[in-house]
N, C-alpha and C positions, 0 to 999 in steps of 0.2 A: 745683263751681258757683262762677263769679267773683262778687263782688261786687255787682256792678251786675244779676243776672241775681236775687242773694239780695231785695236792696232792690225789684226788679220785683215781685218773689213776695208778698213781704210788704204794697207799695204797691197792690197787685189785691185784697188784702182787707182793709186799713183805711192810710187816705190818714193816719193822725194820726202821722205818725213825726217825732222829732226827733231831729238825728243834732247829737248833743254832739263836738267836739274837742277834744283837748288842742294843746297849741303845741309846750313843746320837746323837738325828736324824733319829733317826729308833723308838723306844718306849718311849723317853723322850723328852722332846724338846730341841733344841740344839741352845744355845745364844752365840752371837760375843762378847768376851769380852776383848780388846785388855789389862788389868788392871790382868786378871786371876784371877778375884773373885771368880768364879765358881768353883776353887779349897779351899777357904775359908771355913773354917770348918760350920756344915748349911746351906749353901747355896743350894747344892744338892738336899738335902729335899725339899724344895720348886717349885723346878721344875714340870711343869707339864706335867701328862701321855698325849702320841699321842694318844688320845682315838680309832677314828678308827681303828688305828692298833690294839690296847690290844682288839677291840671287835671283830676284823675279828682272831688275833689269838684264843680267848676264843671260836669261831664259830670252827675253828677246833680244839680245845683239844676235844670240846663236840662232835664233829660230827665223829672224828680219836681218838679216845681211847687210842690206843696203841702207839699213837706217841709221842716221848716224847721230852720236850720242856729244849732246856737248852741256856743259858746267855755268849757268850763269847763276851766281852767289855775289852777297856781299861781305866786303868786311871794316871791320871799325879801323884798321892800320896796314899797313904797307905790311908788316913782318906778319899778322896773321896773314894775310895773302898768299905770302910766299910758305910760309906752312900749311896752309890749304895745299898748295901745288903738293906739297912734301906730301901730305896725307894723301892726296891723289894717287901720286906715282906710287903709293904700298897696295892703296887697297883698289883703287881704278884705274889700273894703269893703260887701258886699251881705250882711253881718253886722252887723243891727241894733244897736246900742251898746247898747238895754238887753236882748241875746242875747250879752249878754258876761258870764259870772260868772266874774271872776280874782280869786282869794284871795291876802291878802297875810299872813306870816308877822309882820310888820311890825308891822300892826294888828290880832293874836289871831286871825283867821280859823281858824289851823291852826299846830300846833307841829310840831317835827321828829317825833315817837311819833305823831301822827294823820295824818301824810300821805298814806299809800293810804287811807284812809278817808275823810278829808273832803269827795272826790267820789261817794262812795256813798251816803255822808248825805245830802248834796246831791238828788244823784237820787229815794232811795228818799220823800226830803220835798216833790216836785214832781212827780211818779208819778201819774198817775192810770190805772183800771183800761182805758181806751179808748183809752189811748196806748199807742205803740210807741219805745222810746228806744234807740237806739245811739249808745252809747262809744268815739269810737276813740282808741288810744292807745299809746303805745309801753309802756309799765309792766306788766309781766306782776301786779306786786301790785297793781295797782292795779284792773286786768282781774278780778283773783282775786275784789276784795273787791265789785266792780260785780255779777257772775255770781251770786254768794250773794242777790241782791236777789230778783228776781222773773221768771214766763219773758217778760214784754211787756221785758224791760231784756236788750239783747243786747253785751254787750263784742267789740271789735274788736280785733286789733293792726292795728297801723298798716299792716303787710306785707301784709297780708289785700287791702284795697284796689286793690294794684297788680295783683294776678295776675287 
């Protein structure tokens, strides 16, 4: 079963679903930088959208209406953060700014030892029993620690979407 045919199935018996994404490696491209330029103020910006993804997501905003789509990412500093938002508003801008929850390591949000966890936390504390929440994401640990939540919390990898 593809993707869009899983979210039909689900959307036919409760319209409450919010589909959380991560950004890199899931909707941005995501570059080895042993140097951590990528934290470099600008450099964010430049990065380019995984098209595919933002057009199979854009296929369901248009096809599921009522679903609503929100950004939970991390990042290593406050100012990528805020050029996250910047990349947002170019290439996702029908993602509400406060449907934006991006953790900064920066300002305590999340240490290097809780970072598959932080979005599970996240979740399982914004959860309620009448919603339906999918994760997508490229982090298999991350995926691991979402799936241990609850059955209304469904983990995605990113790949999943495209086929």
């Amino acid at each position: 079963m593809d993707f869009i045919e899983k979210i039909d199935n689900i959307y036919k018996k409760n319209k409450n679903i919010e589909i959380y994404l991560d950004m890199d490696g899931t909707i941005v491209e995501l570059l080895f930088d042993k140097k951590g330029s990528y934290t470099q103020k600008g450099v964010y910006l430049n990065k380019k959208p995984i098209i595919p993804v933002i057009d199979r997501i854009e296929e369901i905003k248009n096809r599921f209406p009522l679903i609503k789509f929100k950004i939970l990412s991390c990042s290593k500093t406050n100012q990528m953060r805020d050029e996250k938002n910047e990349w947002l508003n170019i290439y996702m801008p029908f993602i509400d700014k406060n449907d934006r929850i991006i953790f900064s390591e920066e300002s305590g949000d999340y240490t290097r030892e809780n970072r598959n966890l932080v979005k599970a936390e996240y979740i399982e504390k914004n959860i309620t029993k009448d919603k339906i929440i999918v994760l997508i994401d490229d982090s298999i640990d991350v995926l691991r620690e979402v799936q241990m939540i609850k059955e209304n919390v469904i983990p995605v990898h990113v790949t999943s979407i495209l086929i």
